[in-house]
VOVONU-9571 format. One record per residue (C-alpha): residue in three letters; z, y, x; residue number from 1. Coordinates in pm, whole numbers, padded with zeros to 5 digits. Layout:
<node><aa>Ala</aa><z>Z</z><y>Y</y><x>X</x><i>NUM</i></node>
...
***
This chain:
<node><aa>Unk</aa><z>-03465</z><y>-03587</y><x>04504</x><i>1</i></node>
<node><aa>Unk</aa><z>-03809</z><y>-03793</y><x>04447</x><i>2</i></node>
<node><aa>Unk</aa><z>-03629</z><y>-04108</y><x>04633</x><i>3</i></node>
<node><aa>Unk</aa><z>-03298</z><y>-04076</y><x>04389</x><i>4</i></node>
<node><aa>Unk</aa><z>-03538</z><y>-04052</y><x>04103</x><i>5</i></node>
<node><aa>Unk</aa><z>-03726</z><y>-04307</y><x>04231</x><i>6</i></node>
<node><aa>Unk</aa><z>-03414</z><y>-04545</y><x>04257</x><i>7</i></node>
<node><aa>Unk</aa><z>-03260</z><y>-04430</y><x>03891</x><i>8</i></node>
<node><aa>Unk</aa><z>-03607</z><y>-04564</y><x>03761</x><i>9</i></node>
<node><aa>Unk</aa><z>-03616</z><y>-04884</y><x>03872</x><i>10</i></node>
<node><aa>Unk</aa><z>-03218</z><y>-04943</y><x>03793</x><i>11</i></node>
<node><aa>Unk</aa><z>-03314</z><y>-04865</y><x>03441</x><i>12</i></node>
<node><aa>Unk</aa><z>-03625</z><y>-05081</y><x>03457</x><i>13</i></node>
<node><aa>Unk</aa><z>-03443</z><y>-05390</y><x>03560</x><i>14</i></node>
<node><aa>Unk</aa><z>-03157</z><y>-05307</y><x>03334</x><i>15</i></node>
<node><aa>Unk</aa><z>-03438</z><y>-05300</y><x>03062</x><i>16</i></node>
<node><aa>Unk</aa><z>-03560</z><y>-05636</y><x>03171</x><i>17</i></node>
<node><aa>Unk</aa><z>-03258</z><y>-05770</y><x>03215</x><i>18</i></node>
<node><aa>Unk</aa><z>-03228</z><y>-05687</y><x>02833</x><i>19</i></node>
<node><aa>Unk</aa><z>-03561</z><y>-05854</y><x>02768</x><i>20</i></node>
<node><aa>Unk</aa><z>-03500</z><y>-06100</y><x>02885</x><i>21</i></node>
<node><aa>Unk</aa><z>-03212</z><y>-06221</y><x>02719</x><i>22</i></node>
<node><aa>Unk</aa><z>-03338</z><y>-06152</y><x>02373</x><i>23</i></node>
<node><aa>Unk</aa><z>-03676</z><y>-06366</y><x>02470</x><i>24</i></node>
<node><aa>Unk</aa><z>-03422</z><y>-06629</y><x>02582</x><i>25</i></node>
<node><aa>Unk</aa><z>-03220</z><y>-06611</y><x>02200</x><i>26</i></node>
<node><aa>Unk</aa><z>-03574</z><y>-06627</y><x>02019</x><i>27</i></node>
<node><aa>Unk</aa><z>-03631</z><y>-06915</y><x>02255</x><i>28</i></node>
<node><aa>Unk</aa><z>-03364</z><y>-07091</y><x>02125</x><i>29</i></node>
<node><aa>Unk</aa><z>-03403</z><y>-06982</y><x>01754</x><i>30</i></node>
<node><aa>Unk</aa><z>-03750</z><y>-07158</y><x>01783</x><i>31</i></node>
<node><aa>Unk</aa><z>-03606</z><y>-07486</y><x>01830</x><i>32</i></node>
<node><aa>Unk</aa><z>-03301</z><y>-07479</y><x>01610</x><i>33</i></node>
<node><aa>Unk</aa><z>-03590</z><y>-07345</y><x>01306</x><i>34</i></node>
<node><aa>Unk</aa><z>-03750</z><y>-07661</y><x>01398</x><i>35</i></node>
<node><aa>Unk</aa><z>-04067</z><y>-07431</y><x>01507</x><i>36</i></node>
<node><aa>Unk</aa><z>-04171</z><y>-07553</y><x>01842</x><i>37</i></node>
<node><aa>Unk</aa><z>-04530</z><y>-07732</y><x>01834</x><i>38</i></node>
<node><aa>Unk</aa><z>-04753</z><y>-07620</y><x>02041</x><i>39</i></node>
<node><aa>Unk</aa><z>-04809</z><y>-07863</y><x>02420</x><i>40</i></node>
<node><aa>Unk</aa><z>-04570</z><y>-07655</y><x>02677</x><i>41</i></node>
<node><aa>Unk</aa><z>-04906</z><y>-07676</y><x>02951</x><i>42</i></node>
<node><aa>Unk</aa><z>-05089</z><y>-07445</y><x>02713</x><i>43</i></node>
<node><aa>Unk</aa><z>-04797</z><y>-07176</y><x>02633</x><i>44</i></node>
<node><aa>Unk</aa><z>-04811</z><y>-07197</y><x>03030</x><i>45</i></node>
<node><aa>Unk</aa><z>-05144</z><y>-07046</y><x>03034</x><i>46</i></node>
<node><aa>Unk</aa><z>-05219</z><y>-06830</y><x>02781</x><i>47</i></node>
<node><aa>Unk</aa><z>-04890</z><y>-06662</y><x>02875</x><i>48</i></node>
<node><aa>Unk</aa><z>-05086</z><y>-06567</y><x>03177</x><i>49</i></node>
<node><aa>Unk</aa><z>-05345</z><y>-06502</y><x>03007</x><i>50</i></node>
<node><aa>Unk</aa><z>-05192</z><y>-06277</y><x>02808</x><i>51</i></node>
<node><aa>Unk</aa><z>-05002</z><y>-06094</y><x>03091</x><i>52</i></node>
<node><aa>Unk</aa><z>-05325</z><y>-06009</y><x>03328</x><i>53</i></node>
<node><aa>Unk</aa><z>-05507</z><y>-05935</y><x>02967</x><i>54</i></node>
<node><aa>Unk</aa><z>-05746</z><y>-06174</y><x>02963</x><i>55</i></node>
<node><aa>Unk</aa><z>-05716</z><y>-06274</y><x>02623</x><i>56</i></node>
<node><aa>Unk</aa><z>-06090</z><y>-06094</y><x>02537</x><i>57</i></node>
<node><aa>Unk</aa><z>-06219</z><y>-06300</y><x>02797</x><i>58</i></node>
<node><aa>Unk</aa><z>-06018</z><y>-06626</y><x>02831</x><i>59</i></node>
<node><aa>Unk</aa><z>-06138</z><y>-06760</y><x>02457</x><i>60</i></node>
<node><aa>Unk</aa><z>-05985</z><y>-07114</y><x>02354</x><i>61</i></node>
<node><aa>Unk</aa><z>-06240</z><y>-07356</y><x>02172</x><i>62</i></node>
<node><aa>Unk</aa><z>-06243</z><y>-07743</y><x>02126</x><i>63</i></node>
<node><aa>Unk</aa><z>-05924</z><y>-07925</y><x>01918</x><i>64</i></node>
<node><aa>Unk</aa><z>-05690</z><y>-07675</y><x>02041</x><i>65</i></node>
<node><aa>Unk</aa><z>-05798</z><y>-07375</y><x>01866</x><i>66</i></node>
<node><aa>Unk</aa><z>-05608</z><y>-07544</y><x>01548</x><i>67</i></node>
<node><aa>Unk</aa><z>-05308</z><y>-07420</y><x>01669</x><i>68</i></node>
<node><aa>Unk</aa><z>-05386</z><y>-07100</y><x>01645</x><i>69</i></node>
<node><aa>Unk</aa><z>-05517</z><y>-07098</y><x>01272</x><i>70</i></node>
<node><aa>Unk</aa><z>-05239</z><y>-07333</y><x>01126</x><i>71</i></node>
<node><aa>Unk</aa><z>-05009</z><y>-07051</y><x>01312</x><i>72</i></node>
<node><aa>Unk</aa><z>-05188</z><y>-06781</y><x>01050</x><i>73</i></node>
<node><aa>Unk</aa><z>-05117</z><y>-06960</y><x>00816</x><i>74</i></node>
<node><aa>Unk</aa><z>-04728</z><y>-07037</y><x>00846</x><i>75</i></node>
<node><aa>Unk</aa><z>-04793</z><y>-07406</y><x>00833</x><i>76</i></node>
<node><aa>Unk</aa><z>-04835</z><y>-07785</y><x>01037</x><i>77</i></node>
<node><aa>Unk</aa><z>-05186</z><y>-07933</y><x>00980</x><i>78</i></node>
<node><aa>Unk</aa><z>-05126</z><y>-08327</y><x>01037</x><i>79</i></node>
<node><aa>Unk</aa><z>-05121</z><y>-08477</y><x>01386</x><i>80</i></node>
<node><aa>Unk</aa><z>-05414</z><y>-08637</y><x>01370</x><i>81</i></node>
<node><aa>Unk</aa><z>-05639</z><y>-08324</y><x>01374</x><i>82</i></node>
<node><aa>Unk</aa><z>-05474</z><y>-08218</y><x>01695</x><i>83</i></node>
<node><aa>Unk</aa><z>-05512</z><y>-08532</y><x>01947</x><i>84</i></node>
<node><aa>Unk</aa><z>-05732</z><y>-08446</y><x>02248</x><i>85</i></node>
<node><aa>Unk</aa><z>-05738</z><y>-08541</y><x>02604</x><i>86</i></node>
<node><aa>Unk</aa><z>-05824</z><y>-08144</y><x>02718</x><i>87</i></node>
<node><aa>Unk</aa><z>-05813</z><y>-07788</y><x>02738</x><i>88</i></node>
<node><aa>Unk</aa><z>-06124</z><y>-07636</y><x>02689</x><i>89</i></node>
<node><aa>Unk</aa><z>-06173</z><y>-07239</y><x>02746</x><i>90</i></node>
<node><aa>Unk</aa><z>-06449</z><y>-07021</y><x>02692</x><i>91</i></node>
<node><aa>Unk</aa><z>-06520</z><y>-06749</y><x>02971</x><i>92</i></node>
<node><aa>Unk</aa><z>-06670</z><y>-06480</y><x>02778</x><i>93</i></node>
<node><aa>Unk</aa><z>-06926</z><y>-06289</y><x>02991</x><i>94</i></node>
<node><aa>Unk</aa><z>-06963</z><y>-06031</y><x>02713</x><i>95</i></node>
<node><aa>Unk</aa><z>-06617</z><y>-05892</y><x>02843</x><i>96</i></node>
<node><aa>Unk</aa><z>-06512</z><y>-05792</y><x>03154</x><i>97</i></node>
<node><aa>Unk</aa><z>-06198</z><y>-05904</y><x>03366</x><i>98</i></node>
<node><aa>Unk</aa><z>-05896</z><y>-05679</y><x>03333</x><i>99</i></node>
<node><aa>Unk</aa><z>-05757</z><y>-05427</y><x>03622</x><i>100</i></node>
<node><aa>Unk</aa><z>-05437</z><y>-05614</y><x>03631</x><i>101</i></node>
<node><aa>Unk</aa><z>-05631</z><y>-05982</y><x>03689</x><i>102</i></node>
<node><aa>Unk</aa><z>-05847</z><y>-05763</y><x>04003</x><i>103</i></node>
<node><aa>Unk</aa><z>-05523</z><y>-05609</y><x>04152</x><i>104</i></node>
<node><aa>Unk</aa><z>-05357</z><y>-05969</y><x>04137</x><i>105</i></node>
<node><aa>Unk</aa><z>-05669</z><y>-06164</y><x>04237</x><i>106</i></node>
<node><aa>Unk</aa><z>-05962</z><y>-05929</y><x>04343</x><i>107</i></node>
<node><aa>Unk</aa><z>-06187</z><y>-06223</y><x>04456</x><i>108</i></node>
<node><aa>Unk</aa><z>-06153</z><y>-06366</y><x>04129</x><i>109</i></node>
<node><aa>Unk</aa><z>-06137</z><y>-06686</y><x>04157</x><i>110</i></node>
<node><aa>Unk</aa><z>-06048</z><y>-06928</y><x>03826</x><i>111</i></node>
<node><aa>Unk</aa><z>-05906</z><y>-07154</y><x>04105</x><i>112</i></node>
<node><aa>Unk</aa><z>-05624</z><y>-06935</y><x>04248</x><i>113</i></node>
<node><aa>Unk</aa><z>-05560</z><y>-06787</y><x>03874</x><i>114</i></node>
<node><aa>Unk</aa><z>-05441</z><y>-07158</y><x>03788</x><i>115</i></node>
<node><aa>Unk</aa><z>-05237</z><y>-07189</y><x>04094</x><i>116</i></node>
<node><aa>Unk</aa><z>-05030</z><y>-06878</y><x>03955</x><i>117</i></node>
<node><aa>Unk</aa><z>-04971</z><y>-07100</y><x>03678</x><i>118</i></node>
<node><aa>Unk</aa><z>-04886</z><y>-07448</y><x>03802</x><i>119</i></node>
<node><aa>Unk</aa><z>-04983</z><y>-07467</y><x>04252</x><i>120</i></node>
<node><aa>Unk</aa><z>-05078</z><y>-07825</y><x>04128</x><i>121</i></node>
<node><aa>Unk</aa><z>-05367</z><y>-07759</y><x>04000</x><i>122</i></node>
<node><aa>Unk</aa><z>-05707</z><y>-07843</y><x>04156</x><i>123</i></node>
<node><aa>Unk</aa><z>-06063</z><y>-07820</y><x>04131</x><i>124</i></node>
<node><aa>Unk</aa><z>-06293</z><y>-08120</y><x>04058</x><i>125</i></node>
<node><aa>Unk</aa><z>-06527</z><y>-08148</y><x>04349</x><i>126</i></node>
<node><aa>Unk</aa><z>-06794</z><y>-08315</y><x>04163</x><i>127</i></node>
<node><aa>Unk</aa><z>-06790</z><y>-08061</y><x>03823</x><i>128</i></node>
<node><aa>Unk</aa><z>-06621</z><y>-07760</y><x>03962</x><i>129</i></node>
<node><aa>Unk</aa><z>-06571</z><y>-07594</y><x>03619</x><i>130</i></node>
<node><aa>Unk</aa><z>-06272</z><y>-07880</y><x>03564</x><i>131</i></node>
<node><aa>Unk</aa><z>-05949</z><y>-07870</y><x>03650</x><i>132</i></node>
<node><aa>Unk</aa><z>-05629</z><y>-08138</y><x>03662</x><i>133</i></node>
<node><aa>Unk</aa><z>-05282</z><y>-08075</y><x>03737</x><i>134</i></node>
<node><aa>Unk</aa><z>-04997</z><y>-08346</y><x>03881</x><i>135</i></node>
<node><aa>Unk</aa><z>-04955</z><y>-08387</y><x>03515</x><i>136</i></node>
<node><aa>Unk</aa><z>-05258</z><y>-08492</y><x>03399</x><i>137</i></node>
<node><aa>Unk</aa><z>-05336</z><y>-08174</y><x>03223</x><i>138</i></node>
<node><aa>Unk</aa><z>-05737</z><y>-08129</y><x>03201</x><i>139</i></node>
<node><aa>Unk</aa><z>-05846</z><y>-07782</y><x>03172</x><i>140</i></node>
<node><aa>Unk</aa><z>-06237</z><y>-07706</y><x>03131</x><i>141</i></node>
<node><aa>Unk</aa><z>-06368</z><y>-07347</y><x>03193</x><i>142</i></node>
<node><aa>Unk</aa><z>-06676</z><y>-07292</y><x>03045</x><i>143</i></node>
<node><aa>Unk</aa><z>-06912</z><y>-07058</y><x>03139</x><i>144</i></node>
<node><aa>Unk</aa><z>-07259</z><y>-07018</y><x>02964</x><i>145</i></node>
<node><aa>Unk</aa><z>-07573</z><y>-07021</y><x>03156</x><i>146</i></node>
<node><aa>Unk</aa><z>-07831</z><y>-06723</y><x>03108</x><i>147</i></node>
<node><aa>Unk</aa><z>-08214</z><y>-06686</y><x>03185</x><i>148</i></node>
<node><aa>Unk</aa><z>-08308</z><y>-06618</y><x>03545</x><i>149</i></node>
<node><aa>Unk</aa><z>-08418</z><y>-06266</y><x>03379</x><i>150</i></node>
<node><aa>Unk</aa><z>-08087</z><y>-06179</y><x>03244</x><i>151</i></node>
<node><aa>Unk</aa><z>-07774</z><y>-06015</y><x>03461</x><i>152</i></node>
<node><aa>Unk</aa><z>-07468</z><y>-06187</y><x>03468</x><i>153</i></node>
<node><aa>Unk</aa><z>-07137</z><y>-05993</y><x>03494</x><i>154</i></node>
<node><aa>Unk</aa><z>-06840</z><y>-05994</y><x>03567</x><i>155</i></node>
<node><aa>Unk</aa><z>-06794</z><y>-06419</y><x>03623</x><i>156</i></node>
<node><aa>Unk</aa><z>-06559</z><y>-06613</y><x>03850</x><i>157</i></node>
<node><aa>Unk</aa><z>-06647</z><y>-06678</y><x>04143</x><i>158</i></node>
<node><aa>Unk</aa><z>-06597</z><y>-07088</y><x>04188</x><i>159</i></node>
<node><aa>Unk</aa><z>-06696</z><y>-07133</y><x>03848</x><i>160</i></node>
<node><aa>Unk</aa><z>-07024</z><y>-07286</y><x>03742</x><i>161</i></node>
<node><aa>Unk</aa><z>-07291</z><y>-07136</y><x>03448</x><i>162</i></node>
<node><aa>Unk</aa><z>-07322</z><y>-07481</y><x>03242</x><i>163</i></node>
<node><aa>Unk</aa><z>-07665</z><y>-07525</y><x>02972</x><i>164</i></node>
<node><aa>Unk</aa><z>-07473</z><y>-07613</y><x>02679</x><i>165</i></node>
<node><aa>Unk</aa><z>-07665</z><y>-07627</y><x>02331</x><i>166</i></node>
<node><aa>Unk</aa><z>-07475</z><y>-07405</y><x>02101</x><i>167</i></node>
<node><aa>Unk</aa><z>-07303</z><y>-07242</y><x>02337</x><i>168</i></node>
<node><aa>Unk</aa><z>-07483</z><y>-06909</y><x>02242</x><i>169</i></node>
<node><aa>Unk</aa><z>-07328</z><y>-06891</y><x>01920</x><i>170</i></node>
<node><aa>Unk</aa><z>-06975</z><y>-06885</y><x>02050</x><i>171</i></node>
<node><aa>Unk</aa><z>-07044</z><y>-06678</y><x>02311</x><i>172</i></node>
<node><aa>Unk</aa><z>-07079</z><y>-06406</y><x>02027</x><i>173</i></node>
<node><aa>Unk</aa><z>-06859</z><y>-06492</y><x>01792</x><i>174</i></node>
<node><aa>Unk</aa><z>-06593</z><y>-06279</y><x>01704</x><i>175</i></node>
<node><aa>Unk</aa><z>-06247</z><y>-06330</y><x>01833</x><i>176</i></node>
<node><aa>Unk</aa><z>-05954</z><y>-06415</y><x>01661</x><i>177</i></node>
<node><aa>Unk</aa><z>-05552</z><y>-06405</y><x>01784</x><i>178</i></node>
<node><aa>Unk</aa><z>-05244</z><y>-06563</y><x>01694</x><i>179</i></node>
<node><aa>Unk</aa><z>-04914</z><y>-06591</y><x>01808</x><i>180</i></node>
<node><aa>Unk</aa><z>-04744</z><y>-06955</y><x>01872</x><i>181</i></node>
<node><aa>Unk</aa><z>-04441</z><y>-07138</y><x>01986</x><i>182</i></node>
<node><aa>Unk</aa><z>-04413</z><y>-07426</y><x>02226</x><i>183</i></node>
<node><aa>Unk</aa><z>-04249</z><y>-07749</y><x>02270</x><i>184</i></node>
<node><aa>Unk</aa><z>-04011</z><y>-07520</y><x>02438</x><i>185</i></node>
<node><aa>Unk</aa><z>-03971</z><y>-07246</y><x>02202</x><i>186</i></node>
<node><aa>Unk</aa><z>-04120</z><y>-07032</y><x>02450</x><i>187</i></node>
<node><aa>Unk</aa><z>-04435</z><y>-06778</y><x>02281</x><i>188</i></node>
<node><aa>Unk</aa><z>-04796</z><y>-06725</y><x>02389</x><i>189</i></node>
<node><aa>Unk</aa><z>-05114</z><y>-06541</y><x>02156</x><i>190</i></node>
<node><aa>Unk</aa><z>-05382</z><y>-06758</y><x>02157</x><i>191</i></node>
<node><aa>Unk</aa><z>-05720</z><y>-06599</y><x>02181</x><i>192</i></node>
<node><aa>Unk</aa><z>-05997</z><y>-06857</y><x>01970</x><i>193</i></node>
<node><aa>Unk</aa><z>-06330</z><y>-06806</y><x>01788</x><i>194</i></node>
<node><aa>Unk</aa><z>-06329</z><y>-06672</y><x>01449</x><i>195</i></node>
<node><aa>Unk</aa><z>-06201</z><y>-06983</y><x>01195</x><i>196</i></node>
<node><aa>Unk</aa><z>-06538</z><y>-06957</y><x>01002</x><i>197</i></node>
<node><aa>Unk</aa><z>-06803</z><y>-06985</y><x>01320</x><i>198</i></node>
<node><aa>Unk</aa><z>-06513</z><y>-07262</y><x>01430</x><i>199</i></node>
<node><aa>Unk</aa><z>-06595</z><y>-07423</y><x>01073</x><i>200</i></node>
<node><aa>Unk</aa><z>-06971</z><y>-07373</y><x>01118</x><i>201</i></node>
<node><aa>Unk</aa><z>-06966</z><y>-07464</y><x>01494</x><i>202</i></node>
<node><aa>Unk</aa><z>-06773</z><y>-07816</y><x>01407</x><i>203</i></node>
<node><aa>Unk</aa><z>-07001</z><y>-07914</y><x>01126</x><i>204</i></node>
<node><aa>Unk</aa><z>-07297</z><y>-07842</y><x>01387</x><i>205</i></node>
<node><aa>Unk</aa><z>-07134</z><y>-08062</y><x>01619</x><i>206</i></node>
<node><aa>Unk</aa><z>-07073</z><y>-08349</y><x>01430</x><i>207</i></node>
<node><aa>Unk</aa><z>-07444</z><y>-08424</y><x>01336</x><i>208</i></node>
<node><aa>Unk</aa><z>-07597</z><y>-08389</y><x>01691</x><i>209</i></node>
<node><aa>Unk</aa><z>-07683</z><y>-08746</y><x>01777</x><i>210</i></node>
<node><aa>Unk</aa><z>-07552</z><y>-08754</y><x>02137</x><i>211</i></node>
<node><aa>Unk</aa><z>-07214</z><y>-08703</y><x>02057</x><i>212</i></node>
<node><aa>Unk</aa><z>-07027</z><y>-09039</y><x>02035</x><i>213</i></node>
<node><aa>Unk</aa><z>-06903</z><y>-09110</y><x>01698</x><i>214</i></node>
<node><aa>Unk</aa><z>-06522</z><y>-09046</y><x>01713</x><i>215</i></node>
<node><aa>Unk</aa><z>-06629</z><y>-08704</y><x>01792</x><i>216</i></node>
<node><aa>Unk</aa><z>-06867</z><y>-08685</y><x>01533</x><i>217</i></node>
<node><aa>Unk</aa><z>-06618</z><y>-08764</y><x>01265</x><i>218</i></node>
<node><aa>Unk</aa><z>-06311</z><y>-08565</y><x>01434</x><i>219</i></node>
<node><aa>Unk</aa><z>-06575</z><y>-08262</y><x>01429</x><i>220</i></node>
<node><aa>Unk</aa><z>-06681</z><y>-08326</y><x>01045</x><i>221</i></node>
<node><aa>Unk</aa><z>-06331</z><y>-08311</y><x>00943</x><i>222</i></node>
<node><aa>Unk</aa><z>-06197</z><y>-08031</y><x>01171</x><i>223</i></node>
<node><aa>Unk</aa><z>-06461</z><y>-07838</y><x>00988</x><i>224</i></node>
<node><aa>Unk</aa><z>-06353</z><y>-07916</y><x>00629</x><i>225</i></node>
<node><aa>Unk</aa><z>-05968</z><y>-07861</y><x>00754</x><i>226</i></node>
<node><aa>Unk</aa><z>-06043</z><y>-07544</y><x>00854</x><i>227</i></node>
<node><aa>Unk</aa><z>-06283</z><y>-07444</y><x>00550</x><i>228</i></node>
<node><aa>Unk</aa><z>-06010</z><y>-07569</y><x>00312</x><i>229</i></node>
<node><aa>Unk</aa><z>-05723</z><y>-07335</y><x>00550</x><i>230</i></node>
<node><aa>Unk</aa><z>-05952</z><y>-07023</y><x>00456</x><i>231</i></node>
<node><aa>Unk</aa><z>-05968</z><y>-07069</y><x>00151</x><i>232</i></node>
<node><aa>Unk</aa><z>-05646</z><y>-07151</y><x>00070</x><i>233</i></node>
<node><aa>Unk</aa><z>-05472</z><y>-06890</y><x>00334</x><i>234</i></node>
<node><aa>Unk</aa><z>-05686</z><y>-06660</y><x>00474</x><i>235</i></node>
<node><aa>Unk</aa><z>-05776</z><y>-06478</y><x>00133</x><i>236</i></node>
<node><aa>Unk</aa><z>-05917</z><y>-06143</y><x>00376</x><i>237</i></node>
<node><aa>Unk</aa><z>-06246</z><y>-06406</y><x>00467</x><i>238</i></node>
<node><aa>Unk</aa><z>-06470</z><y>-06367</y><x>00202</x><i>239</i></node>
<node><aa>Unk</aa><z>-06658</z><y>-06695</y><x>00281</x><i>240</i></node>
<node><aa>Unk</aa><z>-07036</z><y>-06659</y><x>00138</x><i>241</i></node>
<node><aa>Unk</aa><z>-07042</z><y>-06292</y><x>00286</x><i>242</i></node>
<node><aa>Unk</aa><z>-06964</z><y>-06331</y><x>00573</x><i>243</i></node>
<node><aa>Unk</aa><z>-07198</z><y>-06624</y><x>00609</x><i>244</i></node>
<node><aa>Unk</aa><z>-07497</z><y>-06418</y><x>00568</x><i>245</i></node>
<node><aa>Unk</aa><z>-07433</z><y>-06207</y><x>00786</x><i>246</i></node>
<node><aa>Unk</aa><z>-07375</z><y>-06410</y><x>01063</x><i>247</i></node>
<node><aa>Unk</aa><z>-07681</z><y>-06394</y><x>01298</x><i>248</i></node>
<node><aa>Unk</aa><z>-07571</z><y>-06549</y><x>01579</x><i>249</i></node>
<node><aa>Unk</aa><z>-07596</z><y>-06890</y><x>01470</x><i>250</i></node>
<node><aa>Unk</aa><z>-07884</z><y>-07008</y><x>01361</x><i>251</i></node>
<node><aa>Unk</aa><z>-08038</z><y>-06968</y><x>00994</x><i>252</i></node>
<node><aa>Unk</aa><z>-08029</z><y>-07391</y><x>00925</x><i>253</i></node>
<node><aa>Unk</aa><z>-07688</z><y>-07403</y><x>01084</x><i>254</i></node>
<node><aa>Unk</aa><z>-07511</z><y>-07168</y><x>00887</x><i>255</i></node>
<node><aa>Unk</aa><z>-07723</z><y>-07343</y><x>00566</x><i>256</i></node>
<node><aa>Unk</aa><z>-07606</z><y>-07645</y><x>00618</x><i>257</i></node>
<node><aa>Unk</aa><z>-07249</z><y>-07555</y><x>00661</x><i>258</i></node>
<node><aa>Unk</aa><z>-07263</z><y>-07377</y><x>00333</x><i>259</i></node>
<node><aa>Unk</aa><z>-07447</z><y>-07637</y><x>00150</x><i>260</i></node>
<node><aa>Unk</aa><z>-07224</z><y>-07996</y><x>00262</x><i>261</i></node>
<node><aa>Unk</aa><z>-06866</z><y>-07808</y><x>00397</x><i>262</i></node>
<node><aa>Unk</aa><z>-06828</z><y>-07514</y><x>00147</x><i>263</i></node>
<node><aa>Unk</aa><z>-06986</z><y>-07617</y><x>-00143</x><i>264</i></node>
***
């Protein structure tokens, strides 16, 4: 009786699936006939992984391609321009812990054999081992803050170095903020990304530190005044100056500046 159950349960299952299936397929194909298909294939890829071993508290997207998610809000295309970069950069949150899916499918935990799952192409830069290329050129950089000796780390993959990044703090505790989006395929993935306001604040930040080269400098400046001018002409819910004080994990001149040359 347990083994008939048993095999009237997963019938129904994959009958379910089956189902599934077929209406992800038609939405699939809606997507491109609506002309909705945008975001780079190689991402959807990932963060549909992502998504399915629940990583997407831990697996944060920052750099360039955090845009997607935010123009995605907001039911609109920012221009090309804003979106040309040469990689994928991810946040590895230590403040949250991996899921019990990703340590049943993985349990050493390894960022290298979680990429494999995605495309087998992918390797591991000997030289920096937090970067990763595919066959197709695809460069994916997991980033993973460094802490004082005196401080625990949890919860971190394994073959993935801590890197002393300047700034790196303030993402590290910003808030999180998820969107669905459609590929060049049609296919769906939710992005996980920073909040749009730290993103705003973190860009401005960026684009006056003096090491930086200066097409970065200037994409950075006006990444942060596309995304100001997205709040406030979309996002109506982020009350702008409030939220600014009371965001303590950036520093005091930091958020000042922002509010006195982006928001103004």
């Amino acid at each position: 009786k347990i083994y008939e159950d048993f095999l009237k349960h997963k019938e129904a299952l994959k009958l379910e699936l089956t189902t599934l299936d077929k209406k992800l397929e038609k939405i699939r194909k809606l997507n491109k006939i609506e002309f909705l298909t945008r975001v780079p294939s190689e991402l959807i890829e990932i963060y549909q992984k992502i998504n399915e071993l629940k990583l997407d508290d831990k697996m944060i997207l920052i750099g360039t391609n955090a845009l997607y998610a935010y123009e995605s809000h907001c039911a609109l295309f920012v221009e090309e321009e804003q979106l040309a970069t040469e990689d994928i950069d991810v946040l590895a949150k230590e403040s949250k812990s991996l899921s019990v899916v990703f340590r049943e499918v993985l349990p050493k935990g390894q960022m290298s054999s979680f990429l494999k799952l995605i495309d087998k192409s992918f390797e591991q830069d000997k030289k920096l081992p937090y970067r990763f290329r595919n066959k197709k050129g695809i460069l994916l950089e997991i980033i993973s803050p460094s802490y004082p000796k005196k401080m625990i780390k949890k919860n971190s993959f394994m073959d993935i170095i801590d890197l002393e990044i300047e700034g790196m703090q303030w993402l590290e505790n910003s808030r999180i903020f998820k969107s669905m989006v459609v590929g060049e395929s049609g296919k769906c993935a939710i992005l996980s990304t920073i909040h749009p306001l730290e993103y705003a604040v973190h860009k401005n930040w960026l684009s006056k530190q003096a090491d930086r080269n200066i097409h970065k400098k200037n994409r950075g400046h006006k990444q942060s005044l596309l995304v100001t001018q997205l709040i406030k002409n979309y996002m109506v819910t982020i009350e702008i100056v409030d939220e600014l004080k009371n965001m303590r994990h950036f520093n005091k001149d930091v958020v000042e500046n922002y509010l006195n040359e982006i928001y103004k």
